[in-house]
MARBA-3410 file (N, C-alpha, C, O; in Angstrom, 1 decimal):
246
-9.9,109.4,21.9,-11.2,108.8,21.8,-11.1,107.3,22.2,-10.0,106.9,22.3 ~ -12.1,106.4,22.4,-12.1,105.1,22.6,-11.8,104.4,21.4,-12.0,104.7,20.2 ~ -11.4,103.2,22.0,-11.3,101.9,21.3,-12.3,101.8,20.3,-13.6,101.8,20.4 ~ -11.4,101.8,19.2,-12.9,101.5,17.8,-14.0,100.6,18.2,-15.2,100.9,18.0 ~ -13.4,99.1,19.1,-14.4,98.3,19.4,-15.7,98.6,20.6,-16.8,98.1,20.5
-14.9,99.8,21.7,-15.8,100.3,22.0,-16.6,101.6,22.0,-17.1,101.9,23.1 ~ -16.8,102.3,20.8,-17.2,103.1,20.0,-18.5,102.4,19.2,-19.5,103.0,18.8 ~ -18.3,101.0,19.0,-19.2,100.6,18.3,-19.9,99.5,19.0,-20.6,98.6,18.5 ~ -19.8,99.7,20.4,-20.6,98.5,21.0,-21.1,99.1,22.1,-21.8,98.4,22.8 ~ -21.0,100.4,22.5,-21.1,101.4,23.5,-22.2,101.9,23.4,-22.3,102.4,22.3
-23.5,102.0,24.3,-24.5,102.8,24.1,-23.5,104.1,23.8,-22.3,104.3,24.1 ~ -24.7,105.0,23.0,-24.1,106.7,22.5,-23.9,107.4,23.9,-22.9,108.0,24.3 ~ -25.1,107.2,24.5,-25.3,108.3,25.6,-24.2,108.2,26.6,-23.7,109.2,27.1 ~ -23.8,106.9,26.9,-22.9,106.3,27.8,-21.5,107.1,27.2,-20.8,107.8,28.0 ~ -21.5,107.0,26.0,-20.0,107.3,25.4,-20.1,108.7,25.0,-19.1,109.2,24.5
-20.9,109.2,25.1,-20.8,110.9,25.2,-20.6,111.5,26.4,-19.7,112.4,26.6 ~ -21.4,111.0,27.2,-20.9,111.4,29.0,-19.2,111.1,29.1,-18.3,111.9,29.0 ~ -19.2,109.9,29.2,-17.5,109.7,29.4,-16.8,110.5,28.4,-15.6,110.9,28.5 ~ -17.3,110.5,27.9,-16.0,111.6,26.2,-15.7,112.7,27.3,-14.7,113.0,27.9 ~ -17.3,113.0,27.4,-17.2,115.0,27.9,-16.2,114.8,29.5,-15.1,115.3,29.8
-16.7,114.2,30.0,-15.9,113.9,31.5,-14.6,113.5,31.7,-14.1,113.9,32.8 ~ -13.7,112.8,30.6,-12.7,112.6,30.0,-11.7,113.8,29.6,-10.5,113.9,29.7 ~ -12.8,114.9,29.0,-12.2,116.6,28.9,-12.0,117.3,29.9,-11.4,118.4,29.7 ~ -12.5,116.9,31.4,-12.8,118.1,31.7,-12.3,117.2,33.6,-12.1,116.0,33.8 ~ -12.2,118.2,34.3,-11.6,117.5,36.0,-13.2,117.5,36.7,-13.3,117.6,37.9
-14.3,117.4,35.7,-15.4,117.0,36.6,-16.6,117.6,36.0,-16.1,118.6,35.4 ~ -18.1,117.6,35.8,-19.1,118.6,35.6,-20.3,117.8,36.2,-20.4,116.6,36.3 ~ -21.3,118.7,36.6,-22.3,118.6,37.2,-22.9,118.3,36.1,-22.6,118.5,35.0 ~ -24.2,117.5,36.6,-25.6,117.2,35.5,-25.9,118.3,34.8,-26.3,118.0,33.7 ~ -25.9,119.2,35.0,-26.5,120.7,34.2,-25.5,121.0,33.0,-25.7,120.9,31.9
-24.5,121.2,33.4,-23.2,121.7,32.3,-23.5,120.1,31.6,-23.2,120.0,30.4 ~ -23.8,119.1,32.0,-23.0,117.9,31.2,-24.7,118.0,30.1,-24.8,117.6,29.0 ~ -25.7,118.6,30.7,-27.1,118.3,29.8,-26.7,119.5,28.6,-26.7,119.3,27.4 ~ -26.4,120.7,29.1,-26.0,121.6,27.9,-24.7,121.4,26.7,-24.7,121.8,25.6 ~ -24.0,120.9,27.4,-22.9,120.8,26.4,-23.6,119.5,25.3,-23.6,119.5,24.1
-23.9,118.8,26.0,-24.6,117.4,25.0,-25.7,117.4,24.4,-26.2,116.3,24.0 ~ -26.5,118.6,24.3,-28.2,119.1,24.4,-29.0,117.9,24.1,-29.8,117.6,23.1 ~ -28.5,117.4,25.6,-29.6,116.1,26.2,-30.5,116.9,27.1,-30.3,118.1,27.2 ~ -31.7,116.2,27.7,-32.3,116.5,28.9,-31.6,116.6,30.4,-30.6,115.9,30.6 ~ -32.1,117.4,31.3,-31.0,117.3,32.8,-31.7,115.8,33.2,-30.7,115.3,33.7
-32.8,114.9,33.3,-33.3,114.3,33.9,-32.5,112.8,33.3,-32.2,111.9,34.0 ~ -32.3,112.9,31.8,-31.8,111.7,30.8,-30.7,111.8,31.3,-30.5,110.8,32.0 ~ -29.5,112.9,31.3,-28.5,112.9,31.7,-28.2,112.6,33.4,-27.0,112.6,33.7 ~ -28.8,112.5,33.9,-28.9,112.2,35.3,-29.2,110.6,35.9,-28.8,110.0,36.9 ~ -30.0,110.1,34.8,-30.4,108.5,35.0,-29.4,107.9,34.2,-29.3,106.7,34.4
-28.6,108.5,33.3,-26.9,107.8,32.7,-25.9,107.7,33.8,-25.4,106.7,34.2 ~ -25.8,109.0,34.3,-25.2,109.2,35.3,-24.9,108.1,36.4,-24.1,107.1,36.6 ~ -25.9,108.6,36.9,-26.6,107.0,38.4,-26.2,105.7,37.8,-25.9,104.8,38.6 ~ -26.2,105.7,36.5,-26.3,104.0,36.6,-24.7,103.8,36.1,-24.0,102.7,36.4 ~ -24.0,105.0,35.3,-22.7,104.6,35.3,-22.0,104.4,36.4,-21.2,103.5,36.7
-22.5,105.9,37.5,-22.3,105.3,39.0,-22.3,104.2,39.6,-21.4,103.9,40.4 ~ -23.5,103.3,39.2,-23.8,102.4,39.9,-22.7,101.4,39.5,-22.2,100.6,40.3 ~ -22.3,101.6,37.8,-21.0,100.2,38.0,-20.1,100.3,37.9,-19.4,99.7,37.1 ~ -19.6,101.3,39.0,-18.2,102.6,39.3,-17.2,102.7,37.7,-16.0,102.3,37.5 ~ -18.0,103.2,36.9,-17.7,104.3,35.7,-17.5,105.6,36.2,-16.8,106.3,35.5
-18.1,106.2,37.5,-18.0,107.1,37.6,-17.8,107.2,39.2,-17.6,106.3,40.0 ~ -17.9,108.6,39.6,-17.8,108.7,41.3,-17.9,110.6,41.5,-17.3,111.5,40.9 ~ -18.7,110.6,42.4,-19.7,112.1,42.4,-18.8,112.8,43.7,-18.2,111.9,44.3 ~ -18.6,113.8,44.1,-18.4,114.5,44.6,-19.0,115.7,45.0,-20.2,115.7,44.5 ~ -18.9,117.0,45.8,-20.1,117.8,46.2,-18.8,118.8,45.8,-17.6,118.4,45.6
-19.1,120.0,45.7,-18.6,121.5,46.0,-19.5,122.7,46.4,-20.6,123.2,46.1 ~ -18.6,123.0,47.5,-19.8,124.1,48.0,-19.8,125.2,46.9,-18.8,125.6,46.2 ~ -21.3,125.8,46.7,-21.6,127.4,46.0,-21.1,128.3,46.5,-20.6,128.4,47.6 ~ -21.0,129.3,45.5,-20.0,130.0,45.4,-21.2,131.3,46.4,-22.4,131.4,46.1 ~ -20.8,132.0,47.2,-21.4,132.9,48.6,-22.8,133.4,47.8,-23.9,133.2,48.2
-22.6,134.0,47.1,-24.2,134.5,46.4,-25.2,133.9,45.8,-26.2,134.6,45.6 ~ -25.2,132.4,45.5,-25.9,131.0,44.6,-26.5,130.6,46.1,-25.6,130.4,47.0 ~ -27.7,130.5,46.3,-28.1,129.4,47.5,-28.3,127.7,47.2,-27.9,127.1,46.2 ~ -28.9,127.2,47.9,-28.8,125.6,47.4,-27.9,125.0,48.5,-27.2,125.7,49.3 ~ -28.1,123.6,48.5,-27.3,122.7,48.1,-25.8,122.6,47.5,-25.8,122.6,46.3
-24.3,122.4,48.3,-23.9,122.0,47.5,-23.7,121.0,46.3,-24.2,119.9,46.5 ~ -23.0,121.5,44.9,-23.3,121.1,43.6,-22.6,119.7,43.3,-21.4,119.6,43.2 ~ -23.4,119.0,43.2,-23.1,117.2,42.7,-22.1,117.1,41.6,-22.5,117.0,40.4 ~ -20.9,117.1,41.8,-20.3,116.6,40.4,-20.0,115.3,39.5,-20.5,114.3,40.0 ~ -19.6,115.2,38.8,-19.0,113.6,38.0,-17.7,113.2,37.9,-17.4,114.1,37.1
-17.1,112.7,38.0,-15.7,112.5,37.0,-15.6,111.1,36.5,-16.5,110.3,36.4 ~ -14.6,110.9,36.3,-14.5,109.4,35.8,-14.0,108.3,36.9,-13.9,109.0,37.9 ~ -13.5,107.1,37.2,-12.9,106.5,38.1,-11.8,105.5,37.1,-12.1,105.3,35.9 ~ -10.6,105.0,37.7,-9.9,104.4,37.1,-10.6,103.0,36.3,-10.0,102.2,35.5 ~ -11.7,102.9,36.6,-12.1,101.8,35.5,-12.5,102.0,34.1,-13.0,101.1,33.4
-12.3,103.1,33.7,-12.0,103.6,32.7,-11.1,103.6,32.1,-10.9,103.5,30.9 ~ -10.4,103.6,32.8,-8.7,103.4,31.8,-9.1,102.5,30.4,-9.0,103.0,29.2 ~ -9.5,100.9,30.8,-9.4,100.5,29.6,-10.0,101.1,28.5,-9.7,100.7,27.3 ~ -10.6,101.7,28.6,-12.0,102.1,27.8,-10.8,103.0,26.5,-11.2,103.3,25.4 ~ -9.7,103.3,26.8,-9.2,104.6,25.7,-8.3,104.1,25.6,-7.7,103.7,26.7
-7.6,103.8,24.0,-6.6,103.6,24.0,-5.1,103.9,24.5,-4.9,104.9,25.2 ~ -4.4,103.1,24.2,-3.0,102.3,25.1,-1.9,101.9,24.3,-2.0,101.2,23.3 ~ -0.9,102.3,24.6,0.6,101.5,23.7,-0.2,100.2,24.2,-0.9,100.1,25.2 ~ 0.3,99.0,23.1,-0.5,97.5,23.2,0.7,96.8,22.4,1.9,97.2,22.3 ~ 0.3,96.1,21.9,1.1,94.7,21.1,2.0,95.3,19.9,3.0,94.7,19.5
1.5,96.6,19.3,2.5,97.2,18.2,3.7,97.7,18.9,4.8,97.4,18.6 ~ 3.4,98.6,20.1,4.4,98.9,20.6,5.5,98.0,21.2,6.7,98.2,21.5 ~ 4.6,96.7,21.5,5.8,95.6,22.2,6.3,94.8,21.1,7.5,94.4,21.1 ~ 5.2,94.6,20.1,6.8,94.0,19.1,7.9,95.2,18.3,9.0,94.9,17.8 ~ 7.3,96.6,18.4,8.3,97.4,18.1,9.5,97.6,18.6,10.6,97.9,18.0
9.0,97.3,20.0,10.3,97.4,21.3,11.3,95.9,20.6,12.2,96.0,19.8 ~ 11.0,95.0,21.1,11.2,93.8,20.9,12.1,93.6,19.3,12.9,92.7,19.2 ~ 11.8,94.4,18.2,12.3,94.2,17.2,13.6,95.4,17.0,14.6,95.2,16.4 ~ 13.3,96.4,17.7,14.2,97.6,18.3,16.0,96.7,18.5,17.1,96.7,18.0 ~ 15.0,95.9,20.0,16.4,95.2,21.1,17.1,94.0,20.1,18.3,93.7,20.1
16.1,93.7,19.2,16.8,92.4,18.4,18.1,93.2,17.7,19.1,92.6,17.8 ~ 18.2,94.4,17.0,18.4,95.5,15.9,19.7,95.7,17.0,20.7,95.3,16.4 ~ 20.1,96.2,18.4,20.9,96.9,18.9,21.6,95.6,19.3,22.7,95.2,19.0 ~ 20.7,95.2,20.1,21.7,94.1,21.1,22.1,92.2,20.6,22.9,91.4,21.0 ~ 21.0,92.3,19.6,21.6,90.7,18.8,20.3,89.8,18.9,19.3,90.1,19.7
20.2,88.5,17.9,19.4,87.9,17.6,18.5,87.2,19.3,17.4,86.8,19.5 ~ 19.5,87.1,20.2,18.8,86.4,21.2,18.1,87.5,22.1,17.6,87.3,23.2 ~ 18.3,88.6,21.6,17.9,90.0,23.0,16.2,89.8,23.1,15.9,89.4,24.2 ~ 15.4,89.9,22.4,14.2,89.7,22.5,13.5,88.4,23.3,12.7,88.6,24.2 ~ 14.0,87.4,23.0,13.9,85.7,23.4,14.2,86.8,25.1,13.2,87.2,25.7
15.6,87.0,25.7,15.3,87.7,27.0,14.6,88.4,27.5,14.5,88.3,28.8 ~ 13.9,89.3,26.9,12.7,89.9,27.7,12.1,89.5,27.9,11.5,89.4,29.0 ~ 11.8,88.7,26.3,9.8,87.7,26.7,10.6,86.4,27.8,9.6,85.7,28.0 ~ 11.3,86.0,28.3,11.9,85.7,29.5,11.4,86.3,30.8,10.6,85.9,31.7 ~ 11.9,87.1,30.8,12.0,88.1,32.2,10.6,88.7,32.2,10.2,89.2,33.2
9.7,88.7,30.9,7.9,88.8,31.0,7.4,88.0,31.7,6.6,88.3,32.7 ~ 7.8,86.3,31.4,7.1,85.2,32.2,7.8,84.9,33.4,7.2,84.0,34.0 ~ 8.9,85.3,34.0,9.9,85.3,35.0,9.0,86.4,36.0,9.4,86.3,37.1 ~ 8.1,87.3,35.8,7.4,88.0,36.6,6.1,87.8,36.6,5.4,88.1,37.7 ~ 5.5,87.3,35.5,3.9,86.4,36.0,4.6,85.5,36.5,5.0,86.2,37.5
5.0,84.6,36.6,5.8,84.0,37.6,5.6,84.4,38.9,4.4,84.5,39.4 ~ 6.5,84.8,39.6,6.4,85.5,41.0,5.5,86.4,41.4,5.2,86.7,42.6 ~ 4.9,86.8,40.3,3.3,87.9,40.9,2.1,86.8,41.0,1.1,87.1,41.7 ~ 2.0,85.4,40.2,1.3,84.7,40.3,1.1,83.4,41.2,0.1,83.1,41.7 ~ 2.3,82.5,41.2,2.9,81.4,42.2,2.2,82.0,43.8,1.4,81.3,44.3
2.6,82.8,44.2,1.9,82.4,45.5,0.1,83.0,45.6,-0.4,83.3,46.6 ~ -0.5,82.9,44.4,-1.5,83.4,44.8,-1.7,82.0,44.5,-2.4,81.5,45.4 ~ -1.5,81.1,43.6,-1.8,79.9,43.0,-1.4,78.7,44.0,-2.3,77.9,44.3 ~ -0.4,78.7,44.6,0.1,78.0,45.4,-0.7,77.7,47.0,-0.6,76.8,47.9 ~ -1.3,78.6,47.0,-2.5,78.7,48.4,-3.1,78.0,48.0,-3.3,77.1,48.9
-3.7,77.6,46.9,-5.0,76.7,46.7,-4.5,75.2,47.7,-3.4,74.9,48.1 ~ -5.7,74.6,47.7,-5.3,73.3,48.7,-5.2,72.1,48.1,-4.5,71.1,48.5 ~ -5.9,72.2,46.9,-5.7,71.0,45.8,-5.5,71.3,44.6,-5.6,72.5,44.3 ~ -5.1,70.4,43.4,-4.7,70.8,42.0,-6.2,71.3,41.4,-6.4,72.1,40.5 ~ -6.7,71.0,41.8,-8.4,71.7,41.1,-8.4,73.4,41.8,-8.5,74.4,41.1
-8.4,73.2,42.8,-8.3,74.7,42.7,-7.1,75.7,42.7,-7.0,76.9,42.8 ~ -6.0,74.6,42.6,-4.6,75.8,42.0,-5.1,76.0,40.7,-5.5,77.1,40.5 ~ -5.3,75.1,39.6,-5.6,75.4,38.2,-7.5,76.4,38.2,-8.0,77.1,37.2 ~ -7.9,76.2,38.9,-9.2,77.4,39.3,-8.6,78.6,39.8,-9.2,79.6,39.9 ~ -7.5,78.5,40.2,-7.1,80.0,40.7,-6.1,80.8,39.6,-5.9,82.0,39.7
-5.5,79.8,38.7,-4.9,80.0,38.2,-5.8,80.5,36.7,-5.3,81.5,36.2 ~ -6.4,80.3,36.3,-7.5,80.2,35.3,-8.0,81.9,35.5,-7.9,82.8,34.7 ~ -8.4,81.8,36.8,-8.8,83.2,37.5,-8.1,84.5,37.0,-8.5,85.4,36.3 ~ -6.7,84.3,37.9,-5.6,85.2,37.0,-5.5,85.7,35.8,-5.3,86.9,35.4 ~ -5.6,84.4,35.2,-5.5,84.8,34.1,-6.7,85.3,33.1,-6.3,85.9,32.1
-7.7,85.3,33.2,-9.3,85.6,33.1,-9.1,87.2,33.4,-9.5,88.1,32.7 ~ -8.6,87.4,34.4,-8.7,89.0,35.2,-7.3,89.6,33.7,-7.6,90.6,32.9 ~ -6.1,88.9,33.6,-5.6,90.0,32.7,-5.4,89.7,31.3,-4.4,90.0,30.6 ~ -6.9,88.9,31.0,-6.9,89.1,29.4,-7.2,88.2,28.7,-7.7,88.5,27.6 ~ -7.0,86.8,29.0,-7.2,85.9,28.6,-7.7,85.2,28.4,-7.3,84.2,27.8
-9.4,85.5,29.0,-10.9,85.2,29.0,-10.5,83.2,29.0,-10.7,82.3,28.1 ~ -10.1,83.1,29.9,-10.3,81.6,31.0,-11.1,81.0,31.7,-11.8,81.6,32.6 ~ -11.3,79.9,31.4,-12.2,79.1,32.4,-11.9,77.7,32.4,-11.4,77.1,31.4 ~ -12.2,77.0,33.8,-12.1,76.0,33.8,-13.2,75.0,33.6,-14.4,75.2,34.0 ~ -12.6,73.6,32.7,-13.7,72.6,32.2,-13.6,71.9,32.6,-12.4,71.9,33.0
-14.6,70.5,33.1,-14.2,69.1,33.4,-14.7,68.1,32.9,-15.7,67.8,33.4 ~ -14.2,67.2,31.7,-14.6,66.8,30.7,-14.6,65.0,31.0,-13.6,64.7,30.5 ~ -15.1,63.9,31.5,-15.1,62.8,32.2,-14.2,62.0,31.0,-13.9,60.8,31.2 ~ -13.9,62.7,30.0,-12.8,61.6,29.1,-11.9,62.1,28.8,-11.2,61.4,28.0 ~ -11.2,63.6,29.4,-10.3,64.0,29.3,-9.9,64.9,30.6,-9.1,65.8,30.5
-10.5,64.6,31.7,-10.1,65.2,32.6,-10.5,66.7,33.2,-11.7,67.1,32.9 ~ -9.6,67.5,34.0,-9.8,68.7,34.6,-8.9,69.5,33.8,-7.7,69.0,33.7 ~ -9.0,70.2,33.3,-8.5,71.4,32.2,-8.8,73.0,32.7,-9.5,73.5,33.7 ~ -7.7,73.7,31.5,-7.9,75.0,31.6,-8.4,75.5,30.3,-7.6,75.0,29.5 ~ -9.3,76.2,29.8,-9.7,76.3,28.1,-9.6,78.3,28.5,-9.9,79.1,29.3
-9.1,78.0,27.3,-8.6,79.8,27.3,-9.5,80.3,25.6,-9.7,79.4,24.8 ~ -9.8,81.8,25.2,-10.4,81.9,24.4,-9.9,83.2,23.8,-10.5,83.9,23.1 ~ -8.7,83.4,24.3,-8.4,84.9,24.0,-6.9,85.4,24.2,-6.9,85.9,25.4 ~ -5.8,85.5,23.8,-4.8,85.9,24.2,-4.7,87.1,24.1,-5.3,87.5,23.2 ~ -3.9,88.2,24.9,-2.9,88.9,24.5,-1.9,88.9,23.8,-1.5,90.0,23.2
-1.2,87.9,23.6,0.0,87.8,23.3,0.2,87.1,21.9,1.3,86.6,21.6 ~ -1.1,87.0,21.0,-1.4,86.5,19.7,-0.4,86.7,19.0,0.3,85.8,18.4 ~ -0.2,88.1,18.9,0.6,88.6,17.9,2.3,88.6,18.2,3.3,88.5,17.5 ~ 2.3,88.7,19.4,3.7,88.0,19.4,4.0,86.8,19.5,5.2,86.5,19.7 ~ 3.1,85.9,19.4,3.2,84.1,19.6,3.8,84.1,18.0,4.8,83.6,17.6
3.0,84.7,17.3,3.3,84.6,15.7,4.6,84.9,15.2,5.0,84.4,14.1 ~ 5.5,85.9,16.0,6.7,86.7,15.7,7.5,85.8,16.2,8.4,85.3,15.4 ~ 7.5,85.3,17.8,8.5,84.4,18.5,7.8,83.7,18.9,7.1,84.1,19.9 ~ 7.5,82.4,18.4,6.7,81.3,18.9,7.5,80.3,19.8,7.1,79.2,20.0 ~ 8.4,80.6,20.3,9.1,80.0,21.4,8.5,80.6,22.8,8.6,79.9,23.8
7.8,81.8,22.8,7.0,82.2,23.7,6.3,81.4,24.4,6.2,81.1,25.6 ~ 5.7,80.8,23.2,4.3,79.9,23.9,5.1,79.1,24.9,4.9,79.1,26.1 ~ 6.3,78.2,24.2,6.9,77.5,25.2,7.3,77.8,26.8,7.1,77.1,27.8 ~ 7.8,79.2,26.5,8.1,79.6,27.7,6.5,80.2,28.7,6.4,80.2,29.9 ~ 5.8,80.5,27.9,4.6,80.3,28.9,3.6,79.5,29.6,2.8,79.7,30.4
4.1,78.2,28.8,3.7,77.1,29.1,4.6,76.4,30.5,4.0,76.0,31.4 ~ 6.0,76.3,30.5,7.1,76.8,31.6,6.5,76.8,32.2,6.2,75.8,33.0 ~ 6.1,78.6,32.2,6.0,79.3,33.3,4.9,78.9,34.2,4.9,78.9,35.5 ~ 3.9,78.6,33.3,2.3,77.6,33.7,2.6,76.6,34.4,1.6,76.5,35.1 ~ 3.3,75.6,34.8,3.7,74.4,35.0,4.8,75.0,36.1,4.3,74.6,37.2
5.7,75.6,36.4,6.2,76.1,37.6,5.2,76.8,38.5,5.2,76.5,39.7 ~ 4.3,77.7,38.0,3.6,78.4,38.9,2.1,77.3,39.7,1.3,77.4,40.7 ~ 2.4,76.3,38.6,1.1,74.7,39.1,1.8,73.8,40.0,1.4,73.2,41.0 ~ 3.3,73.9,39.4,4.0,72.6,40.2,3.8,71.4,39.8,4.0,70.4,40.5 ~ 3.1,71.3,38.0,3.0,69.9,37.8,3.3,70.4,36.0,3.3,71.5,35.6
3.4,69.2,35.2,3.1,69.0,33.5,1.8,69.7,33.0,0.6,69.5,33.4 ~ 2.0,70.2,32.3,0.9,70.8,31.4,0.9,70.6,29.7,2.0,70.5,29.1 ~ -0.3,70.5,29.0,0.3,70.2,27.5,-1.1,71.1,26.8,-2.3,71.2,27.0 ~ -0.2,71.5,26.0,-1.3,73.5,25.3,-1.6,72.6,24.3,-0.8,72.0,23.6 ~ -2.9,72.5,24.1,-3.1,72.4,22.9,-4.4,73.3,21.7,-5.6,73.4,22.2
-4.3,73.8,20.7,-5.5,74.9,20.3,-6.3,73.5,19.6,-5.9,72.4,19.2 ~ -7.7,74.1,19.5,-8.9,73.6,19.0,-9.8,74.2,18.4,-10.1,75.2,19.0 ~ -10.5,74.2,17.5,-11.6,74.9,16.8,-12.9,74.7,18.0,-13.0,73.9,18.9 ~ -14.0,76.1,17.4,-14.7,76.2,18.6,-15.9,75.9,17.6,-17.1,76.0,18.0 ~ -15.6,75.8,16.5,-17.3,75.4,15.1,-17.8,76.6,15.2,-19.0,76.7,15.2
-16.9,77.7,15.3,-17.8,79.2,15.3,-16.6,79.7,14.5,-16.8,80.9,14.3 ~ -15.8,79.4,14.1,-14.5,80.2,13.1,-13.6,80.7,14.4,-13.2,81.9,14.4 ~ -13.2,80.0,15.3,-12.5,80.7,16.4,-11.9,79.2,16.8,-12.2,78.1,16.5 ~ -11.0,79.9,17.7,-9.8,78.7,18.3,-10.2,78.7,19.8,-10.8,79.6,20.2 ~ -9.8,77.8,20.5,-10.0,77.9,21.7,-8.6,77.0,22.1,-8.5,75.8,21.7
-7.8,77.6,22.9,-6.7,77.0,23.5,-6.8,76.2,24.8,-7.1,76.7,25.9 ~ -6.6,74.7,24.8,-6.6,73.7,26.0,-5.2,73.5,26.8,-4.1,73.3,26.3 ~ -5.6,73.7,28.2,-4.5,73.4,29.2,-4.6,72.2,29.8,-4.9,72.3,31.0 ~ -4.4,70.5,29.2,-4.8,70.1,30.2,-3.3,69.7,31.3,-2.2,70.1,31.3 ~ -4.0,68.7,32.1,-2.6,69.5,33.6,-2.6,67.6,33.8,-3.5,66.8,33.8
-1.2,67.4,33.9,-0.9,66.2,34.3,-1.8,65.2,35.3,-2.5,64.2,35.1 ~ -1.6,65.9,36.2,-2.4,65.3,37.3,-3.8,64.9,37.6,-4.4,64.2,38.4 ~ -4.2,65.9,36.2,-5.9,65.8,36.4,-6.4,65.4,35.2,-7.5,65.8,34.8 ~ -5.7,64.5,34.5,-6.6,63.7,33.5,-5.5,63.6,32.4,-5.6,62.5,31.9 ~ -4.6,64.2,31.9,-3.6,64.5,30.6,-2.5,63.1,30.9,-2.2,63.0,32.1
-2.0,62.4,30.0,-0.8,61.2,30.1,0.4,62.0,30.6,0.9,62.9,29.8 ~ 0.8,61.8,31.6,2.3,62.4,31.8,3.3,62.2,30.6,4.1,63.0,30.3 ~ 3.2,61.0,29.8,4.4,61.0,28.8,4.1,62.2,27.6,5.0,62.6,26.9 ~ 2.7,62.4,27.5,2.3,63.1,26.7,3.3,64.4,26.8,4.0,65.0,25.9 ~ 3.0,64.6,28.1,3.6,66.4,29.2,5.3,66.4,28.2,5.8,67.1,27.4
5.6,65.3,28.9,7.1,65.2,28.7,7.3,64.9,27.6,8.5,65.0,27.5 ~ 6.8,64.4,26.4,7.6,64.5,25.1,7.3,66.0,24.2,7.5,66.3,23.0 ~ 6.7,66.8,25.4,7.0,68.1,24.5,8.3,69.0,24.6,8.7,69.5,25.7 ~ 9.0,69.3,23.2,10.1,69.8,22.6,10.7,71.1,23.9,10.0,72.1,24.2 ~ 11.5,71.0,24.3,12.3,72.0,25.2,12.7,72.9,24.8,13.7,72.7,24.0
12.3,74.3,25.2,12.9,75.7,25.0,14.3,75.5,24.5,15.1,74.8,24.9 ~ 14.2,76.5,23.4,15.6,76.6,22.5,16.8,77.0,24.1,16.3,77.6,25.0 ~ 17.9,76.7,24.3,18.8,77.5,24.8,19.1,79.2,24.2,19.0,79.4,23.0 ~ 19.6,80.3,25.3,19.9,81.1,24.8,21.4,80.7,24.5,22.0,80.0,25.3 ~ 22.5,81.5,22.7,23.6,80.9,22.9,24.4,81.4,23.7,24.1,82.4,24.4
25.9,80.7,23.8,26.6,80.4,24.6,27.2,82.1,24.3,27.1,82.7,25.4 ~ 27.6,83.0,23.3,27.7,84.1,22.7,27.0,85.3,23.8,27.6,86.3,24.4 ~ 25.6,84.8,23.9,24.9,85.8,24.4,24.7,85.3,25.9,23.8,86.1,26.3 ~ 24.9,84.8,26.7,24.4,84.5,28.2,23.1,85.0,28.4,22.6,86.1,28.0 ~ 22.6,84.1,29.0,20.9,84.6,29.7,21.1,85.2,31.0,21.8,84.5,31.7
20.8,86.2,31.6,21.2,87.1,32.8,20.6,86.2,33.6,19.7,85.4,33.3 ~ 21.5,86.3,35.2,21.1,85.6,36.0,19.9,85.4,36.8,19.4,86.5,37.0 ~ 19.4,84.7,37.3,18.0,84.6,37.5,17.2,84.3,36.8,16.1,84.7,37.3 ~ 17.2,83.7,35.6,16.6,83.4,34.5,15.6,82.0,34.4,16.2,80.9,34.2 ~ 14.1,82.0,34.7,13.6,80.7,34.9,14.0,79.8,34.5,14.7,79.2,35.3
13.9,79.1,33.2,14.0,78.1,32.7,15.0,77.4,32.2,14.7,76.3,31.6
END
């Protein structure tokens, strides 16, 4: 079934279509009006419009030799659905993560969430690095990050500069477990910019946080950048595998 959150924010009709379509490798408006004992006409204007914001995608099949007509319009779902139903998520990654600590030693974890930002990294740097100026590396970069989760945008504040203000992590619940994370994502933010960055969280006067990026170059004190605290070393005991950003 879906995401509790969207179970309760989901028109019905919308989330009954997708349930049924979810069961099945496709059905026409007719089978989908009977099984839901909707109207064929209700069920047909759900249809269309989930179509319209590719929730869905129609297909034809020819009748079978003795049925005349038209052939029959089907439904299924399209991969934008995925998010819509639950997903191994953040339980399963600190489960992993507490697993590796348990087999391989106190610093094993600290290397994955490593080799996490070691690959935004390189999937992100050259899409960031195209931009032509620091306003729009940190607008492209904001972007990225906006697309996988992070509900980003960029501000520009005349007493504090060109910023990145973020409103949402993924990675909440492991910031709280290994808060050296943040460090290293901040790193990784600042390699993939090519300049200082300094995180800082803020209340939003709604009971919520909002996280600020501001970026050296565009308004933040460079000494500011640089008197923040440097990623723990991995120890000497455990070596960090080679290729290791930071």
């Amino acid at each position: 079934m879906f995401h509790q959150a969207h179970q309760e924010t989901m028109r019905a009709s919308y989330a009954d279509i997708l349930a049924s379509l979810k069961r099945s490798d496709g059905m026409p408006i007719s089978e989908l009006s009977r099984e839901l004992g909707k109207s064929y006409m209700g069920i047909k204007q759900h249809c269309l419009k989930l179509t319209e914001m590719g929730y869905l995608e129609e297909w034809r099949i020819p009748r079978a030799k003795k049925e005349v007509g038209r052939p029959e319009k089907m439904y299924r779902l399209t991969k934008k659905c995925d998010p819509l139903f639950p997903q191994a998520g953040s339980d399963l990654s600190i489960s992993v993560l507490e697993g590796v600590r348990t087999v391989y030693g106190e610093s094993a974890p600290e290397k994955l969430l490593f080799h996490h930002f070691q690959q935004l990294l390189e999937r992100w740097q050259p899409k960031v690095r195209a931009g032509k100026s620091m306003v729009e590396k940190a607008t492209r970069l904001a972007d990225l990050r906006d697309k996988d989760g992070w509900f980003s945008r960029c501000h520009y504040d005349p007493g504090t500069g060109f910023r990145i203000e973020e409103f949402h992590s993924p990675l909440t619940a492991i910031y709280e477990i290994y808060p050296s994370a943040v460090r290293m994502e901040i790193q990784m933010m600042e390699k993939v910019l090519g300049t200082r960055i300094v995180r800082t969280e803020a209340p939003t006067g709604k009971g919520r946080k909002r996280v600020v990026y501001e970026i050296a170059t565009l308004g933040v004190r460079e000494e500011v950048a640089k008197a923040r605290p440097p990623i723990l070393p991995v120890p000497e005991s455990e070596p960090a595998p080679q290729g290791m950003l930071f």
